[in-house]
MARRO-354077 format. One line per field, with one value per residue: residue number from 1; residue in three letters; x, y negated, z negated of N, C-alpha, C in turn. Coordinates in steps of 0.001 Angstrom, whole numbers, plus 500000, padded with zeros to 6 digits. Layout:
N
seq NUM|...;
type ALA|...;
nx X|...;
ny Y|...;
nz Z|...;
cax X|...;
cay Y|...;
caz Z|...;
cx X|...;
cy Y|...;
cz Z|...;
***
This chain:
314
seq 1|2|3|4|5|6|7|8|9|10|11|12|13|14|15|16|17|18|19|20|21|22|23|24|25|26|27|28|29|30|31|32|33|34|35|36|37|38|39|40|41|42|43|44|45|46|47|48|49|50|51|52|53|54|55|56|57|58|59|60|61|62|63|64|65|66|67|68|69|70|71|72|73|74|75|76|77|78|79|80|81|82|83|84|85|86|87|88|89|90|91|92|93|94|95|96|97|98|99|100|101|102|103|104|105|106|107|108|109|110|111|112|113|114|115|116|117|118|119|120|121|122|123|124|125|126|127|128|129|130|131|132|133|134|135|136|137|138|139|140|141|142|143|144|145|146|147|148|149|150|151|152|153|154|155|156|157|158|159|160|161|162|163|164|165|166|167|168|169|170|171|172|173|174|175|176|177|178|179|180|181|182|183|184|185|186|187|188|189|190|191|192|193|194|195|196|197|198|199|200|201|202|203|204|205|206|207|208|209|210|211|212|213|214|215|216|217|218|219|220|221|222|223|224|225|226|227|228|229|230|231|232|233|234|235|236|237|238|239|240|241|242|243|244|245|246|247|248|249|250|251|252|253|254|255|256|257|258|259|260|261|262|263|264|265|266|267|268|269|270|271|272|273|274|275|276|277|278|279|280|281|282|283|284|285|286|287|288|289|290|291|292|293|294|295|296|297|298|299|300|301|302|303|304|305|306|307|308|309|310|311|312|313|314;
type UNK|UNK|UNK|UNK|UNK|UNK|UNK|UNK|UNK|UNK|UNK|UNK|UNK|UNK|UNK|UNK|UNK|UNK|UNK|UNK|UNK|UNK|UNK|UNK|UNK|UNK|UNK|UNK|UNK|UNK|UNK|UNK|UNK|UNK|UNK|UNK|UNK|UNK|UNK|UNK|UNK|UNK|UNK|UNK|UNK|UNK|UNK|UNK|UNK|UNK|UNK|UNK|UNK|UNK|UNK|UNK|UNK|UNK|UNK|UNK|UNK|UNK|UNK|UNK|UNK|UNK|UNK|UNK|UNK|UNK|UNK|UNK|UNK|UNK|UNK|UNK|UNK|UNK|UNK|UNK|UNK|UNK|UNK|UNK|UNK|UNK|UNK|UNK|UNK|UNK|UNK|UNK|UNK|UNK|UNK|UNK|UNK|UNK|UNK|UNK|UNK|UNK|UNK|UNK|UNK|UNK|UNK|UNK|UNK|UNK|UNK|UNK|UNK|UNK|UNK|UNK|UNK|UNK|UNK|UNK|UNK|UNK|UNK|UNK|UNK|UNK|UNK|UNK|UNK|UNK|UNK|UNK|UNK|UNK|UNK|UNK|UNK|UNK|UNK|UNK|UNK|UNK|UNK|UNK|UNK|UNK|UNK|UNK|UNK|UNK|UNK|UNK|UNK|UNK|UNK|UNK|UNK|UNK|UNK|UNK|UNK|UNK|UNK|UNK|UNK|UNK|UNK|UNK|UNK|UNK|UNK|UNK|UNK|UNK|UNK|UNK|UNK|UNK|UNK|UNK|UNK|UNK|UNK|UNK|UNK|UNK|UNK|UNK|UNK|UNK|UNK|UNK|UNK|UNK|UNK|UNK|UNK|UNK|UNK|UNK|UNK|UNK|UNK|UNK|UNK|UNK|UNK|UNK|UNK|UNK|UNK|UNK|UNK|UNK|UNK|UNK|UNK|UNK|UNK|UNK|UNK|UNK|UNK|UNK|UNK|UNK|UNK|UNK|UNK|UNK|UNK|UNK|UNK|UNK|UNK|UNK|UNK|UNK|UNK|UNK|UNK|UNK|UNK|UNK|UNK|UNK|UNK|UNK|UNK|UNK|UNK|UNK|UNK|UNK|UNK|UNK|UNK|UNK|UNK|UNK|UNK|UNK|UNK|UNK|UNK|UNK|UNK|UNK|UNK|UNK|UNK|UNK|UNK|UNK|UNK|UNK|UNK|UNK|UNK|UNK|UNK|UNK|UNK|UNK|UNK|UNK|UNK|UNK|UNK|UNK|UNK|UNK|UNK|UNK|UNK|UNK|UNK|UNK|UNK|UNK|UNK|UNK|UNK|UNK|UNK|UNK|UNK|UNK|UNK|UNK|UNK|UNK|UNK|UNK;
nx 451203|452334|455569|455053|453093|453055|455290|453368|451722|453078|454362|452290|450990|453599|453186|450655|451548|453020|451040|449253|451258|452010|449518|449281|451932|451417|449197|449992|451487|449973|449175|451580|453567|455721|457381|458095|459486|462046|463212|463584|465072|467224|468132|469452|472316|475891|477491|476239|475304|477900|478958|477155|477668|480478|479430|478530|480144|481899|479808|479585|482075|482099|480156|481517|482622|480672|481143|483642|483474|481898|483653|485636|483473|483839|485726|487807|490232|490534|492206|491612|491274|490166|487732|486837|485963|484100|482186|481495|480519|478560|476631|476305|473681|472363|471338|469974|468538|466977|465781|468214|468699|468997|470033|472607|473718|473917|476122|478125|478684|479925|482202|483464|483486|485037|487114|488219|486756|484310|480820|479281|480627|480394|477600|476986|477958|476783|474244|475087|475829|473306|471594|473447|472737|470071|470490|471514|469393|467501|468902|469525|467261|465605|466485|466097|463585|462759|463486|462584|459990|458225|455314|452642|451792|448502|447698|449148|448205|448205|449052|449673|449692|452316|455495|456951|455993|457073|460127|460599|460352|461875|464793|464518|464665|467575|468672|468138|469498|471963|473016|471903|474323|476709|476024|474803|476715|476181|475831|473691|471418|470919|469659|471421|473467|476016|475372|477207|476293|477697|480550|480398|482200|482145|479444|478717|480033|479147|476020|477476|479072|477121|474867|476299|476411|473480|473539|474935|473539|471109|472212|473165|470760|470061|471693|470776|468744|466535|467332|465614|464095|464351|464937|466663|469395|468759|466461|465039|466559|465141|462875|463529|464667|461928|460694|462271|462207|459511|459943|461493|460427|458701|460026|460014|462174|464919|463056|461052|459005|457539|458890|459629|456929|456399|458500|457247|454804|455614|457339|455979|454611|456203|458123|457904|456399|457104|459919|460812|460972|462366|464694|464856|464956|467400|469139|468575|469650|472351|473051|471999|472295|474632|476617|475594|476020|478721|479423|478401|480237|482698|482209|481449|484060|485598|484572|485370|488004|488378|487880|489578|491997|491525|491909|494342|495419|494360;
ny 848680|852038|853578|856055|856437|854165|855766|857953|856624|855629|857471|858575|856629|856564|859447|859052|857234|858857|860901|859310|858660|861213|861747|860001|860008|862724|862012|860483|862340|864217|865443|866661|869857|871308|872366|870563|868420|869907|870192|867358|866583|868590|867678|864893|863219|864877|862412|860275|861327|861574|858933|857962|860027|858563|855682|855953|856846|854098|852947|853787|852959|850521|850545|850733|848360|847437|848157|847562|844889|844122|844656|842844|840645|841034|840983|842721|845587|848121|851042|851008|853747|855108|853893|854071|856181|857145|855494|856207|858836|858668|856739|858348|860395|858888|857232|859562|860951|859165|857083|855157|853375|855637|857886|857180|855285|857053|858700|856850|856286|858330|858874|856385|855692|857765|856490|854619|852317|850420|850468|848511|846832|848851|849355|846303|846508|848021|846864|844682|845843|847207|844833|843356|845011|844279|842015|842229|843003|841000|838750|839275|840507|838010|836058|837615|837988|835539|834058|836101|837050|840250|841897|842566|846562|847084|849174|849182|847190|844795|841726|839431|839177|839050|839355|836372|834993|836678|837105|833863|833840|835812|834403|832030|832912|833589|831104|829916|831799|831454|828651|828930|830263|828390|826021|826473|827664|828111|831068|833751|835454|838610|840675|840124|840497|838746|837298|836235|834310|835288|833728|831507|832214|835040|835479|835010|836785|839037|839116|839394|841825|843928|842899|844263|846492|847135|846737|848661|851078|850685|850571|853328|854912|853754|854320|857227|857100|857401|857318|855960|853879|851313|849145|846275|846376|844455|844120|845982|846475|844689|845969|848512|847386|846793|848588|850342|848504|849191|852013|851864|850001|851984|853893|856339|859530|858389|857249|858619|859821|856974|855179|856571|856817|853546|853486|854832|853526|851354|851358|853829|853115|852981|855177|858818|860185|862269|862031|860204|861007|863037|861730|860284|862730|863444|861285|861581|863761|863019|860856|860769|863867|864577|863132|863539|866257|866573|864890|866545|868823|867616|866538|869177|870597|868142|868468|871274|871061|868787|870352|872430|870549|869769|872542|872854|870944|871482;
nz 099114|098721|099569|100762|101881|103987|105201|106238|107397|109526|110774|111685|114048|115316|116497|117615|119625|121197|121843|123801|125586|126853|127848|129956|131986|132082|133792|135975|137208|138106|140823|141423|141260|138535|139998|142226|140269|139851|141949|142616|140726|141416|143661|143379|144639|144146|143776|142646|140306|139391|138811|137579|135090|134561|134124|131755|129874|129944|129052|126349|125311|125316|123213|120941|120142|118959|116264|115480|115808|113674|111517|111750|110843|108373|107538|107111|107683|109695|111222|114579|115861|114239|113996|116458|116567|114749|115178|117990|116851|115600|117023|119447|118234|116428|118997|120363|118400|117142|114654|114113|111584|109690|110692|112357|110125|107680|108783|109313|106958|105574|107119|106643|104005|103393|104160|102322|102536|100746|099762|099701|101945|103841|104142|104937|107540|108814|108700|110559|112631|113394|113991|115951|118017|118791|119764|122319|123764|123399|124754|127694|128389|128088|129757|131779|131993|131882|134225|136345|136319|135360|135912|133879|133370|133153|131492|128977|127394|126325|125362|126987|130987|131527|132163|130949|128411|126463|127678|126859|124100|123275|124428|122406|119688|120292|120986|118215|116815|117421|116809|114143|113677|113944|111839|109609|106798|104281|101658|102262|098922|098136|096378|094206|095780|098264|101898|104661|107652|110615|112294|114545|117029|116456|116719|119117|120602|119781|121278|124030|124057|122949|125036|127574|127185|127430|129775|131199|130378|131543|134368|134259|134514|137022|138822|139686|140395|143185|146430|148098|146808|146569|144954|143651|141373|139663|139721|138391|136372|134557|134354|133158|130614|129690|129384|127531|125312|124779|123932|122060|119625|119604|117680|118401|118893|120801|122035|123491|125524|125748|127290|129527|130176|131022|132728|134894|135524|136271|139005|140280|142207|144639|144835|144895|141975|141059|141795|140412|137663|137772|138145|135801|133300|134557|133294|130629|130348|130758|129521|126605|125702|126622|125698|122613|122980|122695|120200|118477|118646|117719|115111|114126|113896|112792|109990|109903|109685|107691|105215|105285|104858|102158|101434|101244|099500|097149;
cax 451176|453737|456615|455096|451771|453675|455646|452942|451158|454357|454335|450278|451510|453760|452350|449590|451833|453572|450304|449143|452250|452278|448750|449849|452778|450454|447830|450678|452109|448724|449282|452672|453726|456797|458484|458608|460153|463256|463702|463720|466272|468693|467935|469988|473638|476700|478411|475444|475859|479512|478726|476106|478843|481205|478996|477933|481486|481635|478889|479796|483218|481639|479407|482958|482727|480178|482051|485150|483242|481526|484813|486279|483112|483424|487279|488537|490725|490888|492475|490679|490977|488745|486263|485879|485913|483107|481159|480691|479349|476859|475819|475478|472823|471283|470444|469503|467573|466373|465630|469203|469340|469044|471194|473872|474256|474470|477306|478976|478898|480488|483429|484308|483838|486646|488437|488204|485875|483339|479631|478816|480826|479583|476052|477000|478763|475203|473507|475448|475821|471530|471248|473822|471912|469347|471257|472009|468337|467218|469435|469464|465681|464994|467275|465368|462183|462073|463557|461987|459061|457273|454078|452916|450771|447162|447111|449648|447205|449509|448310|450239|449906|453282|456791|457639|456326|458641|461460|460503|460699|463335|465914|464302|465429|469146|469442|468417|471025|473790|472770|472393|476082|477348|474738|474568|477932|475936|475967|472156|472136|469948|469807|473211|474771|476111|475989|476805|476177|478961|481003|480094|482946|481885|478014|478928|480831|477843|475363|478195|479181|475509|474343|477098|475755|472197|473155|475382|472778|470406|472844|473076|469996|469694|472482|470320|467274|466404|467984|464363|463334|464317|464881|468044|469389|468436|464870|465122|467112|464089|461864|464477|464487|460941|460641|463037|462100|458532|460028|462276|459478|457603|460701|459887|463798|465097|461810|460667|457284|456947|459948|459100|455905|456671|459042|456040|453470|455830|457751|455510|454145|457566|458803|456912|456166|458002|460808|461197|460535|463426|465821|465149|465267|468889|469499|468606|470945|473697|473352|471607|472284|476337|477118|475620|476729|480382|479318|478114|481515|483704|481371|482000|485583|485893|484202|486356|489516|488317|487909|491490|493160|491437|491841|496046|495695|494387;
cay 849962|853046|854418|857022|855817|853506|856678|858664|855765|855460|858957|858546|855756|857338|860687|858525|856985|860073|861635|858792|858786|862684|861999|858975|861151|863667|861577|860553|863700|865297|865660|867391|870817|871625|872496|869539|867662|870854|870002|866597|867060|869592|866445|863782|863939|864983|860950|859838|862193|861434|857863|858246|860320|857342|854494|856363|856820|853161|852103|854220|852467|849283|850074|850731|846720|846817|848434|846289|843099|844176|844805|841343|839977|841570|840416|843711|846086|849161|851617|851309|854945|855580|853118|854338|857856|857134|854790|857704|860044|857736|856212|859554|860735|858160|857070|860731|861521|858424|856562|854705|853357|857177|859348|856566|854756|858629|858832|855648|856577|859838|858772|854926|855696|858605|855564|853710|851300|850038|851268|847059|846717|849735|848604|845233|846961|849006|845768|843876|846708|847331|843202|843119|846190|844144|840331|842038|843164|839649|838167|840159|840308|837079|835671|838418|838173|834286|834067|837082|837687|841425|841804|844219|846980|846894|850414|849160|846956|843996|839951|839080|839373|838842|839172|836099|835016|837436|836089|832798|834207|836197|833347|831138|833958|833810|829702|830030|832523|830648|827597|828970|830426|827057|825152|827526|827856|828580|832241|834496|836298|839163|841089|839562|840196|837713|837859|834910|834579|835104|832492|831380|832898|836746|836137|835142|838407|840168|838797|839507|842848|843936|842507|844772|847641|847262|846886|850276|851956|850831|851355|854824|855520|853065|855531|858638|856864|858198|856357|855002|853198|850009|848559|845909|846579|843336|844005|847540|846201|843778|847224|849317|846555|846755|850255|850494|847908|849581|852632|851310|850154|853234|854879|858013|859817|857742|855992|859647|859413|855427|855005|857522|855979|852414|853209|855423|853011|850123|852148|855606|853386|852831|856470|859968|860316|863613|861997|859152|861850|863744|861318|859904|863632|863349|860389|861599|864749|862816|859841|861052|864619|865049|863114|864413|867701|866339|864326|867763|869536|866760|866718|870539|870176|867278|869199|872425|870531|868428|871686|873100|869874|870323|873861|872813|869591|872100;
caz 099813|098638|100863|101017|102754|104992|106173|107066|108729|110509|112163|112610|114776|116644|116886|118854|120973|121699|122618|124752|126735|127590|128651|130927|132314|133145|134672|137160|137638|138254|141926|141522|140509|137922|141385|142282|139422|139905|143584|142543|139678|142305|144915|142997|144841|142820|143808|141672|138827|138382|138661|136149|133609|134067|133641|130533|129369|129811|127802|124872|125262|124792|121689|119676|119897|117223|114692|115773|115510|112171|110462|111536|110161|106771|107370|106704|109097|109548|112818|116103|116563|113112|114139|117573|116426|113328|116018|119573|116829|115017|118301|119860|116921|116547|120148|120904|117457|116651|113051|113842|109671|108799|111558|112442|108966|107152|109174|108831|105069|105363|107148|106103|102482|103421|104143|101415|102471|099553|099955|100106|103004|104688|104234|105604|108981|109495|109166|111574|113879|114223|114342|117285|119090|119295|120485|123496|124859|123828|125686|128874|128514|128352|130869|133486|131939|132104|135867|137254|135237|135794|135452|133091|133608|132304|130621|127983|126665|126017|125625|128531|131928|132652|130784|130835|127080|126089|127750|126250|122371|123072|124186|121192|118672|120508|120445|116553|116247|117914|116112|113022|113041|113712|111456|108175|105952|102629|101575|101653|097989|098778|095243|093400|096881|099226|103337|105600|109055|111432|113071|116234|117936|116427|117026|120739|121259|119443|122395|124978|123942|123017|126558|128370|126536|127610|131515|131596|129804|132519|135373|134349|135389|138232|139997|139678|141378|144823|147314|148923|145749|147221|143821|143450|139762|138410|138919|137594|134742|133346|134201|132509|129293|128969|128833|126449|124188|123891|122902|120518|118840|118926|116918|118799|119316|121897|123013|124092|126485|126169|128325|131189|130914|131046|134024|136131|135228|137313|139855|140771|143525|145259|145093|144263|140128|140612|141554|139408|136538|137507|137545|134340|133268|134393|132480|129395|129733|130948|128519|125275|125319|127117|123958|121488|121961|121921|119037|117550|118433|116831|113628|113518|114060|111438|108653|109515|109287|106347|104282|105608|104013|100680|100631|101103|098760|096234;
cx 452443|454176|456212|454439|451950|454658|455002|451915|451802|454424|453026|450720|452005|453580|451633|450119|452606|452203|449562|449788|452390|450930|448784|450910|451802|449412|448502|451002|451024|448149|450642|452758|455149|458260|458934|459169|461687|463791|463936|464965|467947|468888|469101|471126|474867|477517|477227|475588|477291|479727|478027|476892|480051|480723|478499|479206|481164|481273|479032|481240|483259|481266|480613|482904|482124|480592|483342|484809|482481|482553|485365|485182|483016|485225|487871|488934|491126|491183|491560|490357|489663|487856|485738|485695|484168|481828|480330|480318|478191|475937|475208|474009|472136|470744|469747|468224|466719|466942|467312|469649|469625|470032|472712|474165|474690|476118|478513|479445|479769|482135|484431|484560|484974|488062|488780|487451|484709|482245|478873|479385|480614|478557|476371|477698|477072|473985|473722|475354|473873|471152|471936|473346|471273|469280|471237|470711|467851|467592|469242|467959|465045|465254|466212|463947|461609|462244|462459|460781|458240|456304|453732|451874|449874|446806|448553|449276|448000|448634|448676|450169|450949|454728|457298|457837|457585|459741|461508|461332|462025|464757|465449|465272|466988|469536|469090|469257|472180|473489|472958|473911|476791|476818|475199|475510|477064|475310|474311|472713|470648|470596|471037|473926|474899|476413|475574|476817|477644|479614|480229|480437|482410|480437|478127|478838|479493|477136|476400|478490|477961|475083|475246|476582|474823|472389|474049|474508|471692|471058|473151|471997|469367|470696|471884|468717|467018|466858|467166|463625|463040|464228|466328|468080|469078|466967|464672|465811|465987|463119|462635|464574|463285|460429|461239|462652|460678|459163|461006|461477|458503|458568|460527|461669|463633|463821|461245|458959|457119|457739|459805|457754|455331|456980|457992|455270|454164|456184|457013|454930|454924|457943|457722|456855|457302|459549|461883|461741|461753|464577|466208|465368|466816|469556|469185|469631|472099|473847|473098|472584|473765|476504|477049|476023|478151|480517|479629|479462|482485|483150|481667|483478|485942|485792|485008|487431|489647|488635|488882|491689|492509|491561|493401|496304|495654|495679;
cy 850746|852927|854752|857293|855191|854173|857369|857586|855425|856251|858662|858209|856504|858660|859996|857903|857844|860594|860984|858995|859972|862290|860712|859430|861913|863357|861275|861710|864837|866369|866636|868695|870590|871490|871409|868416|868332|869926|868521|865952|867510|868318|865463|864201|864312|863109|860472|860430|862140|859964|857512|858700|859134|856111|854437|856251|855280|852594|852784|853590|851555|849315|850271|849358|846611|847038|847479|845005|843224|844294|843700|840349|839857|841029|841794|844796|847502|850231|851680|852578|855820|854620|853749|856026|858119|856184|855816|858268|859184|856971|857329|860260|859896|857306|857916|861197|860145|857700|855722|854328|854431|858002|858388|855809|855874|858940|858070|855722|857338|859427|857275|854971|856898|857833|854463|852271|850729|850456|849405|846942|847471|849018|847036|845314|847449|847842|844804|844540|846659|845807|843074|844028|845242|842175|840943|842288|842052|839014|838307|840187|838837|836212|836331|837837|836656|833754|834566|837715|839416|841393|843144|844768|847105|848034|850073|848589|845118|842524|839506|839573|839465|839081|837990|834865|835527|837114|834460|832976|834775|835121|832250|831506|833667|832081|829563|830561|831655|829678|827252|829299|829377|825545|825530|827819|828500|829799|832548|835184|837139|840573|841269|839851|839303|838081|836556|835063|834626|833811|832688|832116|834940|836562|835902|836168|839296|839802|839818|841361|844406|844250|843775|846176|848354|847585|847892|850863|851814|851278|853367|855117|855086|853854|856506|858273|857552|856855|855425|854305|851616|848740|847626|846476|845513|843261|845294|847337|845726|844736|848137|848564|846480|847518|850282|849942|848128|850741|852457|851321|850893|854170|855807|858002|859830|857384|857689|859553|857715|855543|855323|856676|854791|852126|853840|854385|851731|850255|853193|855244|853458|853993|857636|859744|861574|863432|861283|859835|862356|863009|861082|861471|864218|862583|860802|862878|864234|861680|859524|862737|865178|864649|863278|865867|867299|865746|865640|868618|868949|866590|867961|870798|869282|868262|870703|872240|869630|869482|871991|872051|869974|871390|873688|871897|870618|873103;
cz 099484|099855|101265|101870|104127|105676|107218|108268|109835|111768|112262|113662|115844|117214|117886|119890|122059|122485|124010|126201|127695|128486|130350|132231|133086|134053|135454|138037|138210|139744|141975|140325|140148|139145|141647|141643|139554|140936|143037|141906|140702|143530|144652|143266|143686|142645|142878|140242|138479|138369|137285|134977|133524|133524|132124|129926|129008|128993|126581|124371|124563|123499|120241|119163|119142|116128|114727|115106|113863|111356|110178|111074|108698|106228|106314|107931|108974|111235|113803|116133|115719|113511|115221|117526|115173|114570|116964|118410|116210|115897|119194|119171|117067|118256|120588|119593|116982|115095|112825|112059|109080|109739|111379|111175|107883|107738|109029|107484|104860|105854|106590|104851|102441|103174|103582|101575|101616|100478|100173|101406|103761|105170|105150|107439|109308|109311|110044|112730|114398|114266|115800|118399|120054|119924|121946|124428|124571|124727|127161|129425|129086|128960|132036|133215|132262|133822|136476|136026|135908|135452|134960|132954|132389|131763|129504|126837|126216|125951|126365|129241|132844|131181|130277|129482|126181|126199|126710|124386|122166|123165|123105|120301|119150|120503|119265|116134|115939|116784|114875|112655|112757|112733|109229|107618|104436|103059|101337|100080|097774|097564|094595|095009|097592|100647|103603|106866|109522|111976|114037|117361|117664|116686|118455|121149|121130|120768|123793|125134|123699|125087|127558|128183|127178|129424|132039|131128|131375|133984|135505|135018|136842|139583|140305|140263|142723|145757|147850|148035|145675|145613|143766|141944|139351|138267|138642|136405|134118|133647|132990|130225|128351|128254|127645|125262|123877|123447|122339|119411|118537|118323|116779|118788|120325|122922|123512|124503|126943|127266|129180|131415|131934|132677|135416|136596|136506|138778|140967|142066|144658|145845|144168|142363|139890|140685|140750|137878|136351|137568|135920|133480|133060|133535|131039|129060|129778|129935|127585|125272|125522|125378|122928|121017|121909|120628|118006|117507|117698|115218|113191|112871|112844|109752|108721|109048|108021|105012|104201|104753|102725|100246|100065|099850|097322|095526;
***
């Protein structure tokens, strides 16, 4: 099968799950007017919304740790302040637009090869970085999902009745990991190149740092809930995980429709649809969209001041 074929079957794909989802959405929402998603929105106090912009801070704090820990696996070092400056905008972008290998690895390119970093060791940072993304919702997942299993609703279509397969596979996948780090010394050679697994001690951190990731991302929006939702966060986290990890895999930008869905479809009987709607609403301005436009102002900013020093160098 071409690229080219396996692109557009790609968007078919999620075109259809995009359109599903709006109609899912709307079949909740079908009782409520626009109004009431506003009121719902102006409802959420401001101690929640500045809770919500810190915990977000936070977790963008954290994901610096993957570029950190990818550098000391490539055993090469370069300033904290360029990693965590080349990390917030490629994490901003790509969590907000999607296609992470194409928004956040474009970027990674642009500024590490500024800094003399080889185009092999790049590539090997943007493969460790989207591998440890996804250590930390295993983990986290399958810890909740095998405890506290949810049961998962019957319009997703799913072979299980319950999450807590999932959990199962998922902590498999993370004691093969570990295992293999400490197991596996001989090098992959993956066309003339060579990549070996991490130590033990850096795929730990990956899990650890990962995992920390995943449960500010969900606390963000577990602040901006309505107060009568009666949800602890740990069982809104393995709701919050699931969601997420269908739209991940529907590589809509940032899970867009599955996610709202996911979370209506478990929640909407708890608290109104309109208001569930509008939190998450909040959550995506305050924790996709705040940072990307600072992303977008520091990207401007970079490339103005890049230009200035070559116009002087010249």
């Amino acid at each position: 099968m071409s690229k080219k074929l396996q692109l557009k079957i790609s968007s078919l794909f999620g075109l259809l799950l995009l359109m599903l989802s709006v109609w899912a959405i709307a079949n909740e929402l079908r009782e409520y007017h626009y109004d009431d998603i506003l009121r719902a929105i102006a409802a959420i106090p401001k101690k929640s919304l500045i809770w919500a912009t810190g915990l977000t801070a936070l977790g963008y704090l954290v994901m610096m740790g993957y570029d950190i820990l990818g550098f000391a696996y490539i055993h090469r070092s370069l300033h904290w302040s360029k990693i965590a400056w080349t990390n917030f905008i490629s994490s901003s972008f790509s969590n907000t637009i999607g296609f992470a290998l194409l928004t956040g690895s474009a970027i990674r390119y642009r500024f590490y090869s500024r800094w003399q970093i080889s185009r092999i060791a790049i590539a090997q940072i943007i493969a460790f970085v989207n591998f440890t993304f996804w250590l930390g919702m295993f983990a986290v997942a399958g810890v909740l999902f095998l405890i506290h299993p949810l049961v998962i609703p019957p319009q997703l279509h799913l072979p299980f009745t319950n999450v807590r397969p999932i959990g199962v596979i998922f902590l498999s996948l993370i004691g093969v990991y570990l295992i293999s780090s400490l197991t596996i010394k001989q090098p992959f050679i993956i066309r003339t190149h060579e990549f070996c697994l991490p130590s033990f001690q850096i795929a730990l951190m990956q899990i650890i740092v990962s995992s920390f990731d995943w449960m500010f991302a969900a606390a963000v929006l577990y602040s901006l809930l309505p107060n009568n939702t009666n949800l602890s966060y740990l069982d809104f986290l393995g709701i919050y995980l699931l969601a997420m990890f269908a739209g991940i895999v529907s590589n809509l930008p940032g899970g867009l429709g599955i996610f709202e869905t996911v979370i209506l479809l478990i929640i909407a009987a708890k608290v109104s649809a309109a208001a569930i709607l509008g939190s998450m609403l909040a959550y995506r301005g305050i924790y996709y969209f705040l940072p990307l436009l600072l992303a977008t102002g520091l990207l401007i900013f970079d490339q103005i001041r890049y230009k200035a020093l070559n116009v002087i160098k010249r």
